[in-house]
PASEBA-1860 file (N, C-alpha, C; in nm, 3 decimals):
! residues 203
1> XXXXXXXX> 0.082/-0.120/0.000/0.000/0.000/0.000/0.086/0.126/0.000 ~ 0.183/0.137/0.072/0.264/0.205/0.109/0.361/0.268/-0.034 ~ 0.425/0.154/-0.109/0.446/0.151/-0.196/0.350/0.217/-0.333 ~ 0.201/0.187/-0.336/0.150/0.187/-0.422/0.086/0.357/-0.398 ~ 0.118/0.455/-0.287/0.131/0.592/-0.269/0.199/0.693/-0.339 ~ 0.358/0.626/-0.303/0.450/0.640/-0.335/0.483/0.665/-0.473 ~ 0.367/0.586/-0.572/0.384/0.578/-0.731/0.305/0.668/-0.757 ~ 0.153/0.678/-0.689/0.066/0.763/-0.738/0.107/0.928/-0.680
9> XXXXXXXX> 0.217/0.913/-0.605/0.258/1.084/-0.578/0.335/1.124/-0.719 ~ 0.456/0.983/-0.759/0.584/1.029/-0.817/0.468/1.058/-0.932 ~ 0.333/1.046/-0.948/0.283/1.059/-1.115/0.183/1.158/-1.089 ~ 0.196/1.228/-1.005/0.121/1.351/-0.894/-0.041/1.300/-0.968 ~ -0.073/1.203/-0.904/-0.224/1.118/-0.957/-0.236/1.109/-0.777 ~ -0.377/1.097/-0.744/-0.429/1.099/-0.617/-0.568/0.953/-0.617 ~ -0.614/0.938/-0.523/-0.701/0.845/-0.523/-0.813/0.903/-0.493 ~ -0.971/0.840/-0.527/-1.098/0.919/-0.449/-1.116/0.931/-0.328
17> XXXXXXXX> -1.074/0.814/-0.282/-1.033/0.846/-0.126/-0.932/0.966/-0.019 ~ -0.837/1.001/-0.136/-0.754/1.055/-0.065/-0.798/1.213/-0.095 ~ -0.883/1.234/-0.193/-0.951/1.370/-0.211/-1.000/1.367/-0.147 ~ -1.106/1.298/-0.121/-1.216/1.309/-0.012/-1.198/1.325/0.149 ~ -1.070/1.263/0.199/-1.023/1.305/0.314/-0.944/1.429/0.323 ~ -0.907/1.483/0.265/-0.825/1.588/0.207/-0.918/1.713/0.222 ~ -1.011/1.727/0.141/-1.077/1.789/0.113/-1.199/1.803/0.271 ~ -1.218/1.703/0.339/-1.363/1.696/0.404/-1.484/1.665/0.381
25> XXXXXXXX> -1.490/1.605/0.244/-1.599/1.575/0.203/-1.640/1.428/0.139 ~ -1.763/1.411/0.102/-1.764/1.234/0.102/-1.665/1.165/-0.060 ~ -1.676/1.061/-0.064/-1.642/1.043/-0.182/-1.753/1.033/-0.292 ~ -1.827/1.029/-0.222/-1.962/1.065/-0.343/-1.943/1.213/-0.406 ~ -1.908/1.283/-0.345/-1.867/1.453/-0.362/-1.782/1.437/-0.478 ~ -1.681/1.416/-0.433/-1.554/1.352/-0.518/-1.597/1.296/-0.694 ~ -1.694/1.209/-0.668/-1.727/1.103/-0.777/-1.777/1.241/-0.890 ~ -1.908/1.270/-0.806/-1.956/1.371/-0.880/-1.861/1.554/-0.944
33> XXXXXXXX> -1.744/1.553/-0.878/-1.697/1.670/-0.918/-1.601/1.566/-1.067 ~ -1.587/1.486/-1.065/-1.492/1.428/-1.161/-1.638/1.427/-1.317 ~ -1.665/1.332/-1.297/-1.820/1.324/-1.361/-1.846/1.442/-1.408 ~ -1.842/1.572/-1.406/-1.879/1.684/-1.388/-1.748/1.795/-1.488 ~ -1.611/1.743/-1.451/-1.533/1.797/-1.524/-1.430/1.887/-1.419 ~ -1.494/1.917/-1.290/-1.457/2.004/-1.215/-1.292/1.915/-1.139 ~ -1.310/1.790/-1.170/-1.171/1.770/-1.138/-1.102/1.641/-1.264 ~ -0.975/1.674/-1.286/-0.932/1.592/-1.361/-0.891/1.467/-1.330
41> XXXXXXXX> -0.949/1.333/-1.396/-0.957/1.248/-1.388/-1.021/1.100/-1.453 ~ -0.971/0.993/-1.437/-1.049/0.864/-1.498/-1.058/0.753/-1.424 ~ -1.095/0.645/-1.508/-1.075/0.502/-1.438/-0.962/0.414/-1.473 ~ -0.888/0.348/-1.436/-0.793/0.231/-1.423/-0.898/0.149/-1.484 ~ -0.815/0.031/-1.614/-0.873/-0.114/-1.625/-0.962/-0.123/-1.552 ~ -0.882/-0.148/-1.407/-0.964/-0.269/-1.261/-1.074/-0.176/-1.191 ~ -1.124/-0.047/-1.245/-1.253/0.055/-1.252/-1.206/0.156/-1.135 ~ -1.076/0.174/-1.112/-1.032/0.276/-1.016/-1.037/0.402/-1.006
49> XXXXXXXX> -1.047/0.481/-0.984/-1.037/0.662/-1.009/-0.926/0.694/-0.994 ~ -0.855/0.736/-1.081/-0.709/0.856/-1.069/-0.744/0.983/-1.081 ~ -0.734/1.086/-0.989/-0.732/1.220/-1.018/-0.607/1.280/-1.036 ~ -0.574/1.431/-1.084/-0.473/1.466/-1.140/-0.444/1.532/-0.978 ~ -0.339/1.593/-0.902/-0.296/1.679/-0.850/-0.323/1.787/-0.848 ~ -0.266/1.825/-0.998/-0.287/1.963/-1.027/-0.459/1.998/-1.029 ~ -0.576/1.940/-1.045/-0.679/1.994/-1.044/-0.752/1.944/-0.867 ~ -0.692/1.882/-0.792/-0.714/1.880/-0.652/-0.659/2.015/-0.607
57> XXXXXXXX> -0.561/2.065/-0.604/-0.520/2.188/-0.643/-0.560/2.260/-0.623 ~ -0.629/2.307/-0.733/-0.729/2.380/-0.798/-0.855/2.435/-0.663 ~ -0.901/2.272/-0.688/-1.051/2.268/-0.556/-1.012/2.289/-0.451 ~ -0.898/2.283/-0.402/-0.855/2.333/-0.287/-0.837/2.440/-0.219 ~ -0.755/2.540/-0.357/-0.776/2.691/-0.340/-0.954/2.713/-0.336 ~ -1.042/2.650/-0.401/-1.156/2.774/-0.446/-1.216/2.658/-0.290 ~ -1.160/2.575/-0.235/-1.244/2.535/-0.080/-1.221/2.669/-0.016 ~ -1.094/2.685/0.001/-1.052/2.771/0.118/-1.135/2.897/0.124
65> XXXXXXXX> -1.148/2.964/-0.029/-1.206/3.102/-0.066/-1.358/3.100/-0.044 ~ -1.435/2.922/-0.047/-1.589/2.977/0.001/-1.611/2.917/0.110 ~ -1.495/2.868/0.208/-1.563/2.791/0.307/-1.563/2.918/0.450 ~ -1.655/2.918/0.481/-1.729/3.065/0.555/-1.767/3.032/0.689 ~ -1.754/3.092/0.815/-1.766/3.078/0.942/-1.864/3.027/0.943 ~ -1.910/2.980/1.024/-2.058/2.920/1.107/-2.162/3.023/1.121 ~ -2.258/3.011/1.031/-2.377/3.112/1.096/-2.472/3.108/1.162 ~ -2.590/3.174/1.179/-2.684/3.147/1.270/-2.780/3.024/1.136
73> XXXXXXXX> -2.786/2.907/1.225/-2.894/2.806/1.145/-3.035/2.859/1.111 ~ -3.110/2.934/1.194/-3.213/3.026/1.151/-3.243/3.122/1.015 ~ -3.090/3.165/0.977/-3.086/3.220/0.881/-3.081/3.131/0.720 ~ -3.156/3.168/0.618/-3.149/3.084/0.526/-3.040/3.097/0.463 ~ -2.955/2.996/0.398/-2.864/3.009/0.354/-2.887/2.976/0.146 ~ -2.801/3.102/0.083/-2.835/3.059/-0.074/-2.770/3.051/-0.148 ~ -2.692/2.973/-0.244/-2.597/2.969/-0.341/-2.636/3.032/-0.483 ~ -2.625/3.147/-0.540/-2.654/3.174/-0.663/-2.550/3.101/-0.737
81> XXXXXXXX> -2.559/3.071/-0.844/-2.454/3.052/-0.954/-2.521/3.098/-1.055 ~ -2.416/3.212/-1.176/-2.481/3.265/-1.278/-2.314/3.322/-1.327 ~ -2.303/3.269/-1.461/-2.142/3.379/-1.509/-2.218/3.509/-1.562 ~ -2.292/3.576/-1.571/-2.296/3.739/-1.568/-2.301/3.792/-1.464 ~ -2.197/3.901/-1.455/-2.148/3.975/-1.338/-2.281/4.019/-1.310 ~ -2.366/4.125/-1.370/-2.441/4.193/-1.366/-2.556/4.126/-1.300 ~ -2.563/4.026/-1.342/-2.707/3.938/-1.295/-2.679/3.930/-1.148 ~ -2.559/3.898/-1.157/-2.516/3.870/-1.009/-2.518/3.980/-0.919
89> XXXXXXXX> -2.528/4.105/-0.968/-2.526/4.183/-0.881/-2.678/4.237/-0.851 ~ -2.770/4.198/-0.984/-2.880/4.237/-0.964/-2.945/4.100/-0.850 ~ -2.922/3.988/-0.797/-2.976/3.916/-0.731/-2.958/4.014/-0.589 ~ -2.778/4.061/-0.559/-2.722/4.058/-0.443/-2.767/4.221/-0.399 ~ -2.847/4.299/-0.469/-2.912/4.436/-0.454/-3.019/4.414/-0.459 ~ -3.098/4.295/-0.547/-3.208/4.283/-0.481/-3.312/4.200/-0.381 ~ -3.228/4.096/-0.287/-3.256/4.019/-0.190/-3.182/4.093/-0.104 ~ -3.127/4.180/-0.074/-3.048/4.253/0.051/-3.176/4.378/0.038
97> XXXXXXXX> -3.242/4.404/-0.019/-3.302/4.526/-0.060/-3.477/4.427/0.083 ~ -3.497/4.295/0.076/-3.598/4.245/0.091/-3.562/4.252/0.276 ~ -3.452/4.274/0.329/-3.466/4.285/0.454/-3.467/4.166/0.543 ~ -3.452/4.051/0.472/-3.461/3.914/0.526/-3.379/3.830/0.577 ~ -3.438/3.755/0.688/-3.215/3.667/0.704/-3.211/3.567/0.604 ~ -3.119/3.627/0.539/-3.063/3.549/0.415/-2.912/3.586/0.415 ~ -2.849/3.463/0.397/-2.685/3.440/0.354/-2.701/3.437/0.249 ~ -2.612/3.541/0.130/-2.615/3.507/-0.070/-2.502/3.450/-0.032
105> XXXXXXXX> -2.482/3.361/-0.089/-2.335/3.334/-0.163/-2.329/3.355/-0.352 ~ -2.228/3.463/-0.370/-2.240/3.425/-0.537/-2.167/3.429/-0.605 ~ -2.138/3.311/-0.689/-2.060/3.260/-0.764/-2.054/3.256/-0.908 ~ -1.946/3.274/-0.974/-1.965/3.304/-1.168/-1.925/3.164/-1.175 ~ -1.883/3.110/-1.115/-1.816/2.983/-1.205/-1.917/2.865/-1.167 ~ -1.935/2.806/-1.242/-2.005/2.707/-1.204/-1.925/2.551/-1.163 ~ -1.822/2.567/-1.139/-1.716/2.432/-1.123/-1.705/2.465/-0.981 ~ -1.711/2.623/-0.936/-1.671/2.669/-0.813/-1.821/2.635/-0.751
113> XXXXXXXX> -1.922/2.624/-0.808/-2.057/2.644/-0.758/-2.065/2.496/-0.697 ~ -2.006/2.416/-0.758/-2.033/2.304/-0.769/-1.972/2.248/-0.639 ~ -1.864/2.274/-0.615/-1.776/2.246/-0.477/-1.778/2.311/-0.401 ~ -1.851/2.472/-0.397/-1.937/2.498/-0.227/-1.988/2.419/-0.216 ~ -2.123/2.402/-0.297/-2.252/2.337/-0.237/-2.238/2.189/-0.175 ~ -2.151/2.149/-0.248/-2.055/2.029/-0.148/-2.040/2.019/-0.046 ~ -1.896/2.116/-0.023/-1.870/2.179/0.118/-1.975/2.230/0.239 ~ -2.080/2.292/0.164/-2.190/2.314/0.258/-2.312/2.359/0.202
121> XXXXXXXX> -2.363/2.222/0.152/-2.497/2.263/0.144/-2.641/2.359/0.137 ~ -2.653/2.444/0.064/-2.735/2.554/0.097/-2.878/2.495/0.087 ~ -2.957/2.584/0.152/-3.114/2.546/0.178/-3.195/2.580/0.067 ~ -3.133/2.627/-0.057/-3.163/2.715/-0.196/-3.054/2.704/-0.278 ~ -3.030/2.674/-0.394/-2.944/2.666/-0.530/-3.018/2.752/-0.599 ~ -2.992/2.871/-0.655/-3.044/2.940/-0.768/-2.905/2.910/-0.894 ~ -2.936/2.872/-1.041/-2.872/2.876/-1.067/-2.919/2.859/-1.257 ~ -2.820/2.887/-1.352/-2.866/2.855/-1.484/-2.831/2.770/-1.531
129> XXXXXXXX> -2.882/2.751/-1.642/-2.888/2.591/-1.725/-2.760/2.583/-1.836 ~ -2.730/2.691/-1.868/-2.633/2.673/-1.947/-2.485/2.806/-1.931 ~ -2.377/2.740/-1.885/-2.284/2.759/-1.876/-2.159/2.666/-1.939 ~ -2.033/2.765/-1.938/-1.960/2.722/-2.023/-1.907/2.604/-1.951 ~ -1.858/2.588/-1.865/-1.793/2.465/-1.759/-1.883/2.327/-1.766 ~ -2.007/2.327/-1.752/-2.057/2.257/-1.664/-2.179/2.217/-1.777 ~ -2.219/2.131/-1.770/-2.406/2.077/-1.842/-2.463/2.080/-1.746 ~ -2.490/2.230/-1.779/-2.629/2.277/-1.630/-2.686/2.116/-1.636
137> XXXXXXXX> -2.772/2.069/-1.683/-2.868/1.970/-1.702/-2.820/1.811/-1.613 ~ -2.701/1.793/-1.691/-2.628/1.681/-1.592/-2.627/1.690/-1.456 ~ -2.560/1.822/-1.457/-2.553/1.872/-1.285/-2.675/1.884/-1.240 ~ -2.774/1.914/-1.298/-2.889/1.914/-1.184/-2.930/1.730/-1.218 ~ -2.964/1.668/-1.300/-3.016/1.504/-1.279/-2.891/1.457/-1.168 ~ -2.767/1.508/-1.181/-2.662/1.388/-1.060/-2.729/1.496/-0.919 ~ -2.731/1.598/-0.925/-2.772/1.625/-0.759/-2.898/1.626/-0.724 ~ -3.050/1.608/-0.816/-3.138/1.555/-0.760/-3.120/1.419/-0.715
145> XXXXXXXX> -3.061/1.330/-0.796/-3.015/1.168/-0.764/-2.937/1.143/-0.643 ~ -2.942/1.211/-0.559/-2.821/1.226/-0.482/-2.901/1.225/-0.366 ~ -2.906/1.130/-0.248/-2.952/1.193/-0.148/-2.877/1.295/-0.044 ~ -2.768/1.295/-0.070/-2.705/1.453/0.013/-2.756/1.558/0.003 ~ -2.832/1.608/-0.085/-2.866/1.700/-0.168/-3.039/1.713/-0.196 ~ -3.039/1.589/-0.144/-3.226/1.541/-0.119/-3.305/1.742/-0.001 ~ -3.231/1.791/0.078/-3.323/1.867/0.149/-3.301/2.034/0.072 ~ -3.179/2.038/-0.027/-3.163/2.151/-0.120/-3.262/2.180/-0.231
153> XXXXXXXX> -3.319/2.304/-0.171/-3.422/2.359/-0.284/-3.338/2.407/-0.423 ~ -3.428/2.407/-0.503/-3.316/2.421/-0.636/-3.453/2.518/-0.728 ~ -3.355/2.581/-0.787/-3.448/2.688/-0.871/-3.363/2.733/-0.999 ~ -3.436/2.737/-1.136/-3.352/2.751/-1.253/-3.413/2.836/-1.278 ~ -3.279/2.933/-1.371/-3.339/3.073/-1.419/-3.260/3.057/-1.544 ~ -3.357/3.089/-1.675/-3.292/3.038/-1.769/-3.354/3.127/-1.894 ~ -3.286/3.163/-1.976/-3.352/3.260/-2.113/-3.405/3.113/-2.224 ~ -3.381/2.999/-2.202/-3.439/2.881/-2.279/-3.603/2.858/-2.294
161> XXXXXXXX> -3.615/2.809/-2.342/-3.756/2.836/-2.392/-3.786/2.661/-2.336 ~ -3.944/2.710/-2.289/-3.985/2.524/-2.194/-3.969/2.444/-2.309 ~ -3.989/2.473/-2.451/-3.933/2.395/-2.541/-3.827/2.295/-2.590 ~ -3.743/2.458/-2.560/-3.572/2.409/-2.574/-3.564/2.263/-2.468 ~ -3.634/2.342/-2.326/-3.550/2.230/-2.234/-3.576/2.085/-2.288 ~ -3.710/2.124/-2.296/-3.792/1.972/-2.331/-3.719/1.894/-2.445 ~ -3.652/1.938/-2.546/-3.552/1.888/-2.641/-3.429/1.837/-2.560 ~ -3.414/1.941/-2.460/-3.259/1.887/-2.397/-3.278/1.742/-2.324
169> XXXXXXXX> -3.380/1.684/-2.278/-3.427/1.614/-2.224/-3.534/1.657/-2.077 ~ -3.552/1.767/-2.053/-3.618/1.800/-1.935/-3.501/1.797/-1.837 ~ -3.606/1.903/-1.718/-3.561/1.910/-1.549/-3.632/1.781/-1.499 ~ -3.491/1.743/-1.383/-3.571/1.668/-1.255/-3.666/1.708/-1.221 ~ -3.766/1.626/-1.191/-3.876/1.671/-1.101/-3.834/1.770/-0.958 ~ -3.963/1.832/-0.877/-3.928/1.881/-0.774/-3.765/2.039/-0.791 ~ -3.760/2.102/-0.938/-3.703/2.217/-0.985/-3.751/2.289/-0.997 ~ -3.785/2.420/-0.968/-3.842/2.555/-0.994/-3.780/2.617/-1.107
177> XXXXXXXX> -3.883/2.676/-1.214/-3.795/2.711/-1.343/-3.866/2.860/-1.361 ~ -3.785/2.986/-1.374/-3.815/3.112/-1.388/-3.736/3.172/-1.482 ~ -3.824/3.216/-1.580/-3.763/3.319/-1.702/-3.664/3.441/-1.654 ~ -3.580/3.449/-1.792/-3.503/3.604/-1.723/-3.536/3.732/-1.768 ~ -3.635/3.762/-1.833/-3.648/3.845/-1.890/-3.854/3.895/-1.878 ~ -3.833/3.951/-1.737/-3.750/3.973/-1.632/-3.759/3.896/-1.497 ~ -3.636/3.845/-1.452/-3.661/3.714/-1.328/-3.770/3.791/-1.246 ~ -3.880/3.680/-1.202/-3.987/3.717/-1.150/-3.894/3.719/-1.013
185> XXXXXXXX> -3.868/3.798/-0.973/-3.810/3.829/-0.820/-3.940/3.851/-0.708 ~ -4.067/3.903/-0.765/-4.159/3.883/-0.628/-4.219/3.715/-0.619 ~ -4.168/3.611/-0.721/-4.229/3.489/-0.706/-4.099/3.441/-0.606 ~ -3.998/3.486/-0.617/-3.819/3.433/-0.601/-3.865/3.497/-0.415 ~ -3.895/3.581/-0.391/-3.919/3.645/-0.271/-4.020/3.565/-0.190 ~ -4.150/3.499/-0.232/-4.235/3.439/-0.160/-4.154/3.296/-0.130 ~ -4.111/3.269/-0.241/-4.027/3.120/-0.222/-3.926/3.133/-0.098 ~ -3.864/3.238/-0.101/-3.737/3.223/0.030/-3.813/3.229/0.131
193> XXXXXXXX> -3.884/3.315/0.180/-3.980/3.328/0.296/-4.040/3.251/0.337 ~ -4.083/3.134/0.240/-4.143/3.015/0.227/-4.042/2.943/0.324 ~ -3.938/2.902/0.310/-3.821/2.836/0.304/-3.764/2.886/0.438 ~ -3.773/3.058/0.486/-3.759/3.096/0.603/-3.822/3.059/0.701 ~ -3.944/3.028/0.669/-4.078/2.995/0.792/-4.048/2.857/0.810 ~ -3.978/2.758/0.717/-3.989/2.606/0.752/-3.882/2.613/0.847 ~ -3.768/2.698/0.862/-3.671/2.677/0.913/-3.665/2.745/1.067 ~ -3.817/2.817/1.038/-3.846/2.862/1.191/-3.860/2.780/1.268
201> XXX> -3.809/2.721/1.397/-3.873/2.627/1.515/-4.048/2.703/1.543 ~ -4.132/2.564/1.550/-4.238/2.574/1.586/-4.300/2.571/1.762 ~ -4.374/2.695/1.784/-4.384/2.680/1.909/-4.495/2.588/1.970
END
């Protein structure tokens, strides 16, 4: 075993296991960031996973940059992902504008989006269907399939037409899908509040 480390350092190749302890997170995490593109990697003949170094790396820096103190659990917590700056700023001016406890987190990259929500789970995914990194579409069928990911609300905002999707093959069930033009933000507002009240303790 010892030996067989030793080879996979000198070829800076890592194991799923050894990301996953590395990192803090399961190897299901792991499976799915490879699957996904967000880390480099394949299978051995005997169906093994090799990842590259250099893209553990990678996930390592963008862990450090979103992994965020402990907050109050009361407060809802939300991952946007969207690569337009602008959009992004129009979410983060206009849910701070609503007065609500809400954590944004927001992210352009969607490889980076992909390994917060890992790291920590948000109670809300807002995010779009098509980006350059990632097959919005894949990524959402592997994390509805997923029971880690089973209590994450998920919501798509997308300029695609219910058509288009329906060609792409469709959303998982249990996805919220909202046009951008212009994102219905008072439907996006009842939904968090929604989502705030479940997370209220009942007296």
């Amino acid at each position: 075993m010892a030996a067989k480390k030793i080879a996979l350092r000198a070829l800076d190749l890592m194991t799923t296991s050894d990301v996953a302890k590395e990192l803090g997170v399961t190897i299901r995490s792991v499976q799915l960031w490879v699957e996904q593109g967000v880390l480099e990697g394949w299978k051995t003949p005997g169906g093994h996973r090799r990842i590259t170094r250099a893209s553990f790396s990678r996930i390592a820096m963008v862990q450090a940059v979103h992994t965020n103190a402990p907050s109050d659990s009361s407060r809802l917590k939300v991952v946007v992902v969207e690569d337009d700056a602008e959009m992004l700023m129009l979410y983060r001016l206009t849910i701070d504008s609503w007065g609500l406890p809400i954590d944004v987190v927001l992210i352009n990259n969607a490889c980076e989006g992909l390994v917060s929500i890992s790291q920590n789970t948000p109670d809300l995914l807002i995010t779009d269907l098509i980006m350059p990194e990632i097959d919005g579409f894949a990524m959402l069928k592997v994390l509805r399939a997923s029971q880690d990911f089973t209590p994450m609300a998920i919501v798509v905002v997308t300029a695609m037409t219910p058509q288009e999707i329906v060609d792409k093959g469709g959303l998982p069930k249990n996805i919220r899908m909202y046009g951008k033009t212009p994102v219905p933000f008072w439907e996006m507002r009842e939904l968090m509040q929604g989502l705030i009240d479940k997370k209220r303790p009942s007296n």
